[in-house]
VOVOZA-343302 format. One record per residue (C-alpha): residue number from 1; residue in three letters; x, y negated, z negated. Coordinates in Angstrom, 1 decimal, m for minus. Last residue first. Layout:
<rs>
R:NUM:ala:X:Y:Z .
...
</rs>
This chain:
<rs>
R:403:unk:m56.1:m15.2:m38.7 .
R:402:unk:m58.9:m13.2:m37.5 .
R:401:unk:m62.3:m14.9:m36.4 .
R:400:unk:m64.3:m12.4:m36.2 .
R:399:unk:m66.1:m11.2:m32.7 .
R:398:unk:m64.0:m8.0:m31.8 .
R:397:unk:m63.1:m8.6:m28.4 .
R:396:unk:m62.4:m11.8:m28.0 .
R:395:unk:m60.8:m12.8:m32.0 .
R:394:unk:m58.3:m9.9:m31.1 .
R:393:unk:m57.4:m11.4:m27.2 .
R:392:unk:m56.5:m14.3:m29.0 .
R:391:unk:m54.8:m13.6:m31.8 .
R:390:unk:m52.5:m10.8:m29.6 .
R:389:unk:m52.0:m13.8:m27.5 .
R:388:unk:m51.0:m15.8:m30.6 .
R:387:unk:m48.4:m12.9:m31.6 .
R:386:unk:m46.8:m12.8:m28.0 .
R:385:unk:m46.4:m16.2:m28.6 .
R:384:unk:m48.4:m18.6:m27.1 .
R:383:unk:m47.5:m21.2:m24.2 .
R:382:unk:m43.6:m20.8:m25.2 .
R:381:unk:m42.2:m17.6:m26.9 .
R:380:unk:m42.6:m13.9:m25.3 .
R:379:unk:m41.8:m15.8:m22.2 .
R:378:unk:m38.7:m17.4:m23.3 .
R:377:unk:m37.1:m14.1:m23.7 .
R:376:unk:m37.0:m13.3:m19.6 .
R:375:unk:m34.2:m16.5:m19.1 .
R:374:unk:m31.4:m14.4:m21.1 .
R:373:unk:m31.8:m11.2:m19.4 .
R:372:unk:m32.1:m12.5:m16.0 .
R:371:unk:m29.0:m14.5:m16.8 .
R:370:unk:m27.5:m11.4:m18.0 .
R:369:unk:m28.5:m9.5:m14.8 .
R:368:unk:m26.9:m12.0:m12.6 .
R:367:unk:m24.4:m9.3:m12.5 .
R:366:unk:m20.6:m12.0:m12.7 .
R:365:unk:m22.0:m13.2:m15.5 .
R:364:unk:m20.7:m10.2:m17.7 .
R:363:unk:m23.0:m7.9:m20.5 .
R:362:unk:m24.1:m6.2:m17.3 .
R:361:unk:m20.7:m4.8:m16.2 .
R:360:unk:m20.0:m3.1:m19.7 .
R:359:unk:m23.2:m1.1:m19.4 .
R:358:unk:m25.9:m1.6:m16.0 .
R:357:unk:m28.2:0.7:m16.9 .
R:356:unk:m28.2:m1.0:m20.0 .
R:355:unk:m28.4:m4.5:m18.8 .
R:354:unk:m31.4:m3.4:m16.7 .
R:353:unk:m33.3:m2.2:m19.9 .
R:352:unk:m32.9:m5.3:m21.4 .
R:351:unk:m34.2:m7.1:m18.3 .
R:350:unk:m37.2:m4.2:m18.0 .
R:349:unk:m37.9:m4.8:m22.0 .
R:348:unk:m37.5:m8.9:m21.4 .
R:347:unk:m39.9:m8.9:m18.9 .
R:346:unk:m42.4:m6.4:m19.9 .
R:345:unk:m42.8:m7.7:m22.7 .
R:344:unk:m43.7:m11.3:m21.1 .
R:343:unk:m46.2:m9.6:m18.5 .
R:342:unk:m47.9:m7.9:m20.8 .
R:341:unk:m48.9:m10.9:m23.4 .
R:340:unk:m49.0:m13.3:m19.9 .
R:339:unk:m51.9:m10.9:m18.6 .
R:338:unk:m53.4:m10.0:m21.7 .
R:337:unk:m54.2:m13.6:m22.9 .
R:336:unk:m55.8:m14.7:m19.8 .
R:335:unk:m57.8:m11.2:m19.8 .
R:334:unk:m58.9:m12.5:m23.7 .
R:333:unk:m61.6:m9.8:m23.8 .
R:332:unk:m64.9:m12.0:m22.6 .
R:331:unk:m62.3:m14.4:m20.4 .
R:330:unk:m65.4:m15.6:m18.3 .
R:329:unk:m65.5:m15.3:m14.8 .
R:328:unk:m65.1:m18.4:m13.0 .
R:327:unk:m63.7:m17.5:m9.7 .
R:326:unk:m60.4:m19.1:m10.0 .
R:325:unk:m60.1:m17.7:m13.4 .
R:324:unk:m61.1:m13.9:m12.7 .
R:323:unk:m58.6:m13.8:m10.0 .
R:322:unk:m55.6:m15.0:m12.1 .
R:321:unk:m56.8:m12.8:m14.4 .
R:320:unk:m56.6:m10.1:m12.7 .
R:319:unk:m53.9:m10.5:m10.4 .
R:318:unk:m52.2:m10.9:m13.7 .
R:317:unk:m53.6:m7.7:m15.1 .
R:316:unk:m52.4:m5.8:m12.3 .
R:315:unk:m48.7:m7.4:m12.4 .
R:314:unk:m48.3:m6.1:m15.6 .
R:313:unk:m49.0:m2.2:m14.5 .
R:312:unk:m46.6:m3.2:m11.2 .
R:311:unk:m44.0:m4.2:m13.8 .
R:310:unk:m44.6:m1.6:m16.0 .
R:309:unk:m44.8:1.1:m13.5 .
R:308:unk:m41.4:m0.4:m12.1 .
R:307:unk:m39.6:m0.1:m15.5 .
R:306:unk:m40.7:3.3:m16.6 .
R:305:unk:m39.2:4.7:m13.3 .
R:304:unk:m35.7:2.5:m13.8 .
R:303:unk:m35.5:4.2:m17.7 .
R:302:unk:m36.2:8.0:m16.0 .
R:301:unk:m33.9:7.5:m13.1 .
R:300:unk:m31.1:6.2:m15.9 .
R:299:unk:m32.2:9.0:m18.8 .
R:298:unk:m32.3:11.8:m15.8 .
R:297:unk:m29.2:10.9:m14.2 .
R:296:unk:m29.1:11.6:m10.6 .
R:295:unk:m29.2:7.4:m10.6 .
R:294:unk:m25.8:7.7:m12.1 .
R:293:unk:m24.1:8.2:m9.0 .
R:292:unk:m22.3:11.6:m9.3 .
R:291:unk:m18.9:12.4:m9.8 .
R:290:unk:m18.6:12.2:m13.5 .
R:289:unk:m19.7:8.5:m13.0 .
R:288:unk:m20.5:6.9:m9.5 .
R:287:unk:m22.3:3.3:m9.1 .
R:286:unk:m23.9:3.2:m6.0 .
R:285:unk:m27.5:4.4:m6.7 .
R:284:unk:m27.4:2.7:m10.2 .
R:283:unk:m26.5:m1.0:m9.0 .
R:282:unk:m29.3:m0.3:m6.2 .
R:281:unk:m32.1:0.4:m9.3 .
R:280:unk:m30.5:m2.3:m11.5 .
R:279:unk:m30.7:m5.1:m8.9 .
R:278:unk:m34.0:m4.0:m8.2 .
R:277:unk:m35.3:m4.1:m12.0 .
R:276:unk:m33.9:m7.0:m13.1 .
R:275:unk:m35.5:m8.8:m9.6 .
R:274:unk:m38.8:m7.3:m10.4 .
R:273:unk:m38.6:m8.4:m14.1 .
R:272:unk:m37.2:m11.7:m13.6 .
R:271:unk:m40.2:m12.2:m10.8 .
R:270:unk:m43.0:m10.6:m13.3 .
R:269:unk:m41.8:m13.2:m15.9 .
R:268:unk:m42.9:m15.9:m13.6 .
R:267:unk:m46.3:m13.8:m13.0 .
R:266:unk:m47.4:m14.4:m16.3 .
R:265:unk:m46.9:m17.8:m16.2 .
R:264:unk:m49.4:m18.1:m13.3 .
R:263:unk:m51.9:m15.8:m15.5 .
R:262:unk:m51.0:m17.8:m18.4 .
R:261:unk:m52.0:m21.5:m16.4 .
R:260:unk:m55.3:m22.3:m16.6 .
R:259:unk:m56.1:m20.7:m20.2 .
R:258:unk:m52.8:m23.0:m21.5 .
R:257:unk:m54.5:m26.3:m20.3 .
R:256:unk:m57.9:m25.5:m21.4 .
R:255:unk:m55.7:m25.1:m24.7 .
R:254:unk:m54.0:m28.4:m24.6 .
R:253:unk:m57.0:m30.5:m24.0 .
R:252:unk:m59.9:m28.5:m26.8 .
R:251:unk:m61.8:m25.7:m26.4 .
R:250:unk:m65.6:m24.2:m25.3 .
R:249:unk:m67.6:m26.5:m27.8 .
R:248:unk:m69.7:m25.4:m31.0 .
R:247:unk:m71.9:m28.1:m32.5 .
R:246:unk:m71.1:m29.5:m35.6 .
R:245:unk:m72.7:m32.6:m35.5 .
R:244:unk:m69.4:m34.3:m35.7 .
R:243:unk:m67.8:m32.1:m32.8 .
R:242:unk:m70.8:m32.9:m30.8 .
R:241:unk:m70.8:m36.7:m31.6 .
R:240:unk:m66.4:m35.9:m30.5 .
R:239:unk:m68.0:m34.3:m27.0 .
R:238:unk:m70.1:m37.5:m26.1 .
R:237:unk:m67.5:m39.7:m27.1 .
R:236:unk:m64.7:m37.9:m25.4 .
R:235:unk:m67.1:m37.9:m22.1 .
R:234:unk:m67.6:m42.0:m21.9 .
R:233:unk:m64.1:m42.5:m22.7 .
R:232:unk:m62.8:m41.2:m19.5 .
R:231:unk:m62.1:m37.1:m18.8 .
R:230:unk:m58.1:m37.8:m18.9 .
R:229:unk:m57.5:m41.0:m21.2 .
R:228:unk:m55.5:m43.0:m19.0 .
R:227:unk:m58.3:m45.4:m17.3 .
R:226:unk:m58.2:m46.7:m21.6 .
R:225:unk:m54.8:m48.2:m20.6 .
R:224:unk:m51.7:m47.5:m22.0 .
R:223:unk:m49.7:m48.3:m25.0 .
R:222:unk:m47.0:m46.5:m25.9 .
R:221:unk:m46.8:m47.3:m30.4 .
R:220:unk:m43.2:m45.2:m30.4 .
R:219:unk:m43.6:m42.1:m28.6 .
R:218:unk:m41.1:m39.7:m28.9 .
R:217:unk:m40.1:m36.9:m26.8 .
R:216:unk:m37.9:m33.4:m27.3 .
R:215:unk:m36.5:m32.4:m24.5 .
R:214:unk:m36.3:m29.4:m21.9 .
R:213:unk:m34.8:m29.2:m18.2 .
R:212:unk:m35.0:m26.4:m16.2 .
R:211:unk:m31.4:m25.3:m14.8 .
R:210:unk:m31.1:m23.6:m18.3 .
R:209:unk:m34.0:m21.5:m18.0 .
R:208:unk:m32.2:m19.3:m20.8 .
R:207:unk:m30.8:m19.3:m24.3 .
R:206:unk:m31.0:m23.0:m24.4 .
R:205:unk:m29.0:m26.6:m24.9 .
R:204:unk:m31.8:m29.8:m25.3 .
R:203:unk:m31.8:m32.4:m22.4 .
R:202:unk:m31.0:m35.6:m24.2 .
R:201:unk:m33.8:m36.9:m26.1 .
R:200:unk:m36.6:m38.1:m24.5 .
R:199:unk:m38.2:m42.0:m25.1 .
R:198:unk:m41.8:m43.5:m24.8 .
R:197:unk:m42.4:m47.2:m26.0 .
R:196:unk:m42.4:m49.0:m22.6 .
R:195:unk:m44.7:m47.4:m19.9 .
R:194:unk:m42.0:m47.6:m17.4 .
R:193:unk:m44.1:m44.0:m15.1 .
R:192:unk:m48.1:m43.9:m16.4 .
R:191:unk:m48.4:m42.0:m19.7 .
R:190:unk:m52.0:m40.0:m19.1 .
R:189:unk:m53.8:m39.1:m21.6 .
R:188:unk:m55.3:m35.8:m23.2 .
R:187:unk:m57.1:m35.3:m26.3 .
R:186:unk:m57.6:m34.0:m29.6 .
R:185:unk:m60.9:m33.9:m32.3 .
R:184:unk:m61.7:m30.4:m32.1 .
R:183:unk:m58.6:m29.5:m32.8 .
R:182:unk:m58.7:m30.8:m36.2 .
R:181:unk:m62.0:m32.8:m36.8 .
R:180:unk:m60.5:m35.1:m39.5 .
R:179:unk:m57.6:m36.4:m37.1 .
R:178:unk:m60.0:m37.9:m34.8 .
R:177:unk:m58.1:m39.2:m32.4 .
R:176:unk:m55.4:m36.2:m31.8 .
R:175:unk:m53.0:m36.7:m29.2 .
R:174:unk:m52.1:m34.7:m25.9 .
R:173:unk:m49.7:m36.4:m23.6 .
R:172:unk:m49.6:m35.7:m20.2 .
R:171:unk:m46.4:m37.4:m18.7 .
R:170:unk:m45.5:m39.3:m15.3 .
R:169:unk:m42.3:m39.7:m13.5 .
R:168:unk:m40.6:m36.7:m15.9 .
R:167:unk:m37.0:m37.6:m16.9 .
R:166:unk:m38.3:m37.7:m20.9 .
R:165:unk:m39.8:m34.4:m21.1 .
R:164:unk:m39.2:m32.2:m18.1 .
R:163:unk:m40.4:m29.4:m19.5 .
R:162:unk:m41.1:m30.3:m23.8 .
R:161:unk:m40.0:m28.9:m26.1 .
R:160:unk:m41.1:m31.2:m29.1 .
R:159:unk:m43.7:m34.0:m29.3 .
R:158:unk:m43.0:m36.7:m31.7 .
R:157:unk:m46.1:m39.6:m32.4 .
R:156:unk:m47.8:m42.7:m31.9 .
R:155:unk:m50.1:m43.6:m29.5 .
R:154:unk:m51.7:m46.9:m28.9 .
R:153:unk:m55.0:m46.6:m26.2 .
R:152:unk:m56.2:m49.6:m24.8 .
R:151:unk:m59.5:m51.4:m23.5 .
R:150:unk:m58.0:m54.8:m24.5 .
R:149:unk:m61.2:m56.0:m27.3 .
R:148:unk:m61.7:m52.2:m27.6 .
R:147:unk:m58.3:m51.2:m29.1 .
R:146:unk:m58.6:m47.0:m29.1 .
R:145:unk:m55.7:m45.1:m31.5 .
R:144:unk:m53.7:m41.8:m30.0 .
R:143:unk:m52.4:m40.0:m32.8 .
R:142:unk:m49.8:m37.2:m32.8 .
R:141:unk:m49.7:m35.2:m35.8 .
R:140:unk:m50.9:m32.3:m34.8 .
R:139:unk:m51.8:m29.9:m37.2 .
R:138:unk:m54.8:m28.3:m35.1 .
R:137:unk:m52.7:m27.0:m32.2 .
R:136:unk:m51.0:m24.5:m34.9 .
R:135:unk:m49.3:m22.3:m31.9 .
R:134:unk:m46.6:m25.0:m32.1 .
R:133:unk:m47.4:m28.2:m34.7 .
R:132:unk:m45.0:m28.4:m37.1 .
R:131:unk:m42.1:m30.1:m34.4 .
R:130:unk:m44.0:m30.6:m31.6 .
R:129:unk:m46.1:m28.9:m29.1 .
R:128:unk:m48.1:m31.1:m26.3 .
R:127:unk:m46.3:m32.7:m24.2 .
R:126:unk:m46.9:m31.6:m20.3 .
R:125:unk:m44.3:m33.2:m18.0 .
R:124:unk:m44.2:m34.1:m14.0 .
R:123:unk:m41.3:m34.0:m11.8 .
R:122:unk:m40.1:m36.4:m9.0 .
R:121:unk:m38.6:m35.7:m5.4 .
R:120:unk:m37.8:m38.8:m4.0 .
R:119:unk:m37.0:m38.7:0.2 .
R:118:unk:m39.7:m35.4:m0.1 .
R:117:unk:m42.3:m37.0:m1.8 .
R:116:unk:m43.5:m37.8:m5.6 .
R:115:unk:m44.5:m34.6:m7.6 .
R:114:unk:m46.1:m36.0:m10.8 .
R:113:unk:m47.3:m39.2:m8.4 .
R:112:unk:m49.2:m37.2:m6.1 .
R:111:unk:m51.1:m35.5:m9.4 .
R:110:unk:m51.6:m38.7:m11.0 .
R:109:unk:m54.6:m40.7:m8.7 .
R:108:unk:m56.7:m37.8:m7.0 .
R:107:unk:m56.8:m36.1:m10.0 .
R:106:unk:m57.7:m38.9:m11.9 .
R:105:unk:m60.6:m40.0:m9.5 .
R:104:unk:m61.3:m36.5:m9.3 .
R:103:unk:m62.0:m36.6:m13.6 .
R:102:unk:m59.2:m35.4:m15.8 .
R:101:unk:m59.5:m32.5:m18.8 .
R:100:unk:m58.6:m29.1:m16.6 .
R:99:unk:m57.0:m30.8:m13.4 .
R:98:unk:m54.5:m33.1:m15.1 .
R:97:unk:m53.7:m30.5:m17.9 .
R:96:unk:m52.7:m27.8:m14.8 .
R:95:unk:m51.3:m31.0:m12.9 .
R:94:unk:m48.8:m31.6:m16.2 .
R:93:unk:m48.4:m27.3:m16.0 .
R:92:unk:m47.8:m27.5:m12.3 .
R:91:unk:m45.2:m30.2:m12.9 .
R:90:unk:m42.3:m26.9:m14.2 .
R:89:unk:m42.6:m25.3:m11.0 .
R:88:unk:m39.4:m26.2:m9.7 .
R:87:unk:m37.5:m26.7:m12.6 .
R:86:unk:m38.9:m23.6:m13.7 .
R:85:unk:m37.7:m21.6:m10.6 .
R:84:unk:m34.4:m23.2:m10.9 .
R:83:unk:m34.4:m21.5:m14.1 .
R:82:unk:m36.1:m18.1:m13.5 .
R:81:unk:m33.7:m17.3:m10.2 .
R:80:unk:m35.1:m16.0:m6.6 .
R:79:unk:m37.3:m13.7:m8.0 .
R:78:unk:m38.8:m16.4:m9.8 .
R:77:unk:m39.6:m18.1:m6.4 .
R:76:unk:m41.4:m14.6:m5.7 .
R:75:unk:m43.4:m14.3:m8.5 .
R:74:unk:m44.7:m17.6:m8.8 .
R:73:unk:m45.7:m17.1:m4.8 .
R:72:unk:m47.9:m13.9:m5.4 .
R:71:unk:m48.8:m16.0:m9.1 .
R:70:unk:m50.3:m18.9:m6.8 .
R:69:unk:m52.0:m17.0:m3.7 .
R:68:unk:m53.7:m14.5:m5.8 .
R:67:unk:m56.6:m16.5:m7.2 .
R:66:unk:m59.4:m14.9:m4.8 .
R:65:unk:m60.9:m17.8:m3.6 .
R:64:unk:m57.7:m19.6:m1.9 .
R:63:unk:m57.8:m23.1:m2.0 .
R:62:unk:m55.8:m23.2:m4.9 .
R:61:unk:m53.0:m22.1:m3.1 .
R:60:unk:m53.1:m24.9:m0.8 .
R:59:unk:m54.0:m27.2:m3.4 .
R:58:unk:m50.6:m26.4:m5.0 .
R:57:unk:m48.8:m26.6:m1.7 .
R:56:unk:m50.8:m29.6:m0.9 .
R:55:unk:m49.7:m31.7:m4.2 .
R:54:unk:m45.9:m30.9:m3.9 .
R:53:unk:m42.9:m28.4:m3.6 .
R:52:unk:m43.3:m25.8:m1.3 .
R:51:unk:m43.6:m28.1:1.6 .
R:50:unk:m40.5:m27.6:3.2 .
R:49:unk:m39.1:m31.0:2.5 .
R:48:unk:m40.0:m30.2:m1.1 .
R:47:unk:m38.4:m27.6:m1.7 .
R:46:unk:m35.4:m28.6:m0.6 .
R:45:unk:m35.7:m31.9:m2.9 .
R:44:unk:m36.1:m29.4:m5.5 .
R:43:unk:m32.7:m27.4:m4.5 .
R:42:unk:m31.0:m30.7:m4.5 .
R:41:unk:m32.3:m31.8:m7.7 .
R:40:unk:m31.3:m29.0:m9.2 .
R:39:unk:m32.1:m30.3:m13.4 .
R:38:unk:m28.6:m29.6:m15.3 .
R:37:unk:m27.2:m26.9:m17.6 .
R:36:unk:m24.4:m26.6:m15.1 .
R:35:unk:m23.6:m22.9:m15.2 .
R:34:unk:m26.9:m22.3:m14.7 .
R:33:unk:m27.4:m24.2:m12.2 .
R:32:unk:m24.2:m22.7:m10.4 .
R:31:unk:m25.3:m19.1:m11.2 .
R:30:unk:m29.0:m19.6:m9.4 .
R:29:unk:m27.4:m21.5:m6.0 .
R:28:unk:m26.9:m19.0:m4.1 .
R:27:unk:m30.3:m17.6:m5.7 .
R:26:unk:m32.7:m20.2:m4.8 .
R:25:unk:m31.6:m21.6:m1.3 .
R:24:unk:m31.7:m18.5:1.3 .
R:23:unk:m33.5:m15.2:m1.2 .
R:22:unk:m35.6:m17.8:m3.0 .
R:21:unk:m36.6:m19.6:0.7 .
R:20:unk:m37.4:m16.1:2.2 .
R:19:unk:m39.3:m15.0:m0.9 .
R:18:unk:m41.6:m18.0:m0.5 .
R:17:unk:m42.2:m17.3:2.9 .
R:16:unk:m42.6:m13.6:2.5 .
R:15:unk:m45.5:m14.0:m0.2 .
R:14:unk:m47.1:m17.0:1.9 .
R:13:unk:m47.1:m15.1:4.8 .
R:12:unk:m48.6:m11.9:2.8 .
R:11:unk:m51.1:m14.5:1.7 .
R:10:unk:m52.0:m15.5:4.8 .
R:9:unk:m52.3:m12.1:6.5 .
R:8:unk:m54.4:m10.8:3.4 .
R:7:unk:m53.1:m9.0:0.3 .
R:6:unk:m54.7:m5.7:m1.0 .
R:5:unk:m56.0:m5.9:m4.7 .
R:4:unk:m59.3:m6.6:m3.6 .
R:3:unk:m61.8:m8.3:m6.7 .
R:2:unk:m65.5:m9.0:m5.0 .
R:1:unk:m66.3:m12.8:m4.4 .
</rs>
């Protein structure tokens, strides 16, 4: 399929849908949540009765060939308000880990249950960092043990930071079983809702996204059955002989999981961005100083100038790879990479930039601004640093594995 950066009919409905439901339920309710530090089950339960929230709105969006359909309505909801738009979104990266390691028949059997329905909403979770194992994927400690004679896995371990850890109805957990083959030797399973053995911590306090909830989780001995393991036993056999033999493979559970969703991330940060940036530009064309609105500043008009070309410049390279990854087109340069890098520096830059414009009244709550500030810096932080996507997109295009 040929790359078009113009929108069709459907996907300018889907932009303007979206945007209509951030602009009537997201951001009335954005300062509240906020304020709160809670989980807006209300808000998601409005989601999903509209159908925004759920297993067909993100096979809907999948559906579409050219890869737009997903970050066009990412960016929108996160318009609306970063947090509640986590909490919203936050299940897409359990189905992301669902869909890139799990057979259809566990496709077919998790992903409903991540999201539940609209009368009970639920929310999915994605565990895979912990405490000294972050962008160092092959030190984790987590270890997932096979009992043949009861066709059971046992895992043990701590996983940190995790979206919805703990109050999430079903949880991806990735665990190394063959410690000696670092990365290489990880997988993903599937903790089934009551599985005794797995506990959150209370939901932890944060800069921003506070209406999304994050926890640290522990799993003491959780057993679950060998169905759980995403892929089957059968294909993690097959891959760890590879592994042994010392054949190359393409990646291991939580960075298939990561590839699949930086474009989508990317173009959460776009929607603080865009909204920083909007707020700033009307705040600057009313607000009057020596007599003038400051917009007929040079340094102001200037600053709001820079910020839309790098939001629309960031927004390219999401399209993308967003684009390129539906369609199949190998990451040769680390596009994946380049897409949530830009997007996340341009998201807290623009946000910084709007507080500024903004002075004394930005620094306050009542300019949504600050939140916008405070939510954008998680992006240069969780699924790869800036640093780690500067790692990546290095290694791609010169060849040599840099450390």
């Amino acid at each position: 399929m040929e790359f078009w950066l113009d929108l069709n009919d459907e996907q300018r409905e889907l932009r303007d849908w979206v945007h209509g439901f951030a602009a009537s339920v997201v951001r009335p309710a954005a300062a509240e949540w906020d304020e709160r530090e809670e989980t807006p089950w209300p808000v998601l339960q409005e989601a999903a009765k509209i159908g925004l929230y759920g297993f067909e709105f993100l096979a809907n969006t999948w559906s579409d060939t050219s890869g737009l359909s997903l970050p066009v309505a990412n960016e929108e909801l996160f318009w609306g308000d970063g947090g509640i738009g986590m909490a919203i979104s936050g299940t897409s990266l359990a189905v992301a880990a669902i869909f890139g390691s799990g057979t259809p028949d566990q496709l077919v059997e998790w992903v409903p249950q991540c999201f539940g329905d609209a009368a009970d909403p639920r929310v999915g979770a994605f565990c895979s960092t912990e405490p000294e194992a972050g962008s160092d994927v092959a030190s984790m400690r987590t270890r997932a043990v096979y009992h043949e004679a009861t066709d059971e896995w046992v895992i043990s371990g701590q996983k940190a930071y995790a979206t919805n850890g703990g109050i999430a109805h079903v949880h991806v957990v990735t665990a190394s079983v063959d410690p000696s083959l670092g990365s290489r030797g990880q997988a993903a399973f599937v903790v089934p809702p009551g599985t005794k053995g797995l506990t959150g911590t209370k939901k932890l306090k944060k800069l921003g996204l506070r209406a999304s909830h994050t926890a640290d989780v522990f799993l003491d001995d959780v057993r679950v059955p060998g169905s759980c393991l995403l892929g089957g036993k059968e294909a993690l056999d097959k891959r760890l002989a590879k592994a042994r033999e010392g054949q190359k493979r393409s990646g291991q559970a939580a960075m298939r999981t990561f590839e699949l969703s930086r474009p989508a991330v990317g173009a959460q940060a776009i929607g603080i961005a865009r909204a920083a940036y909007e707020y700033a530009l009307e705040y600057a064309k009313t607000r009057v100083q020596f007599g003038r609105p400051i917009i007929e500043n040079q340094a102001v008009a200037f600053a709001l100038a820079d910020m839309r070309m790098e939001i629309d410049a960031a927004r390219l390279l999401v399209w993308r790879a967003a684009w390129m990854g539906r369609n199949e087109r190998p990451f040769t340069a680390g596009e994946g990479s380049m897409s949530k890098l830009k997007a996340g520096e341009v998201a807290v830059a623009v946000t910084e930039k709007a507080v500024q414009i903004l002075g004394g009244a930005g620094y306050l709550r009542e300019h949504p601004v600050e939140r916008m500030f405070r939510d954008a810096k998680i992006y240069t932080i969780f699924e790869g640093t800036s640093e780690i996507q500067r790692l990546v997109i290095a290694r791609a295009i010169s060849g040599v594995q840099i450390r």
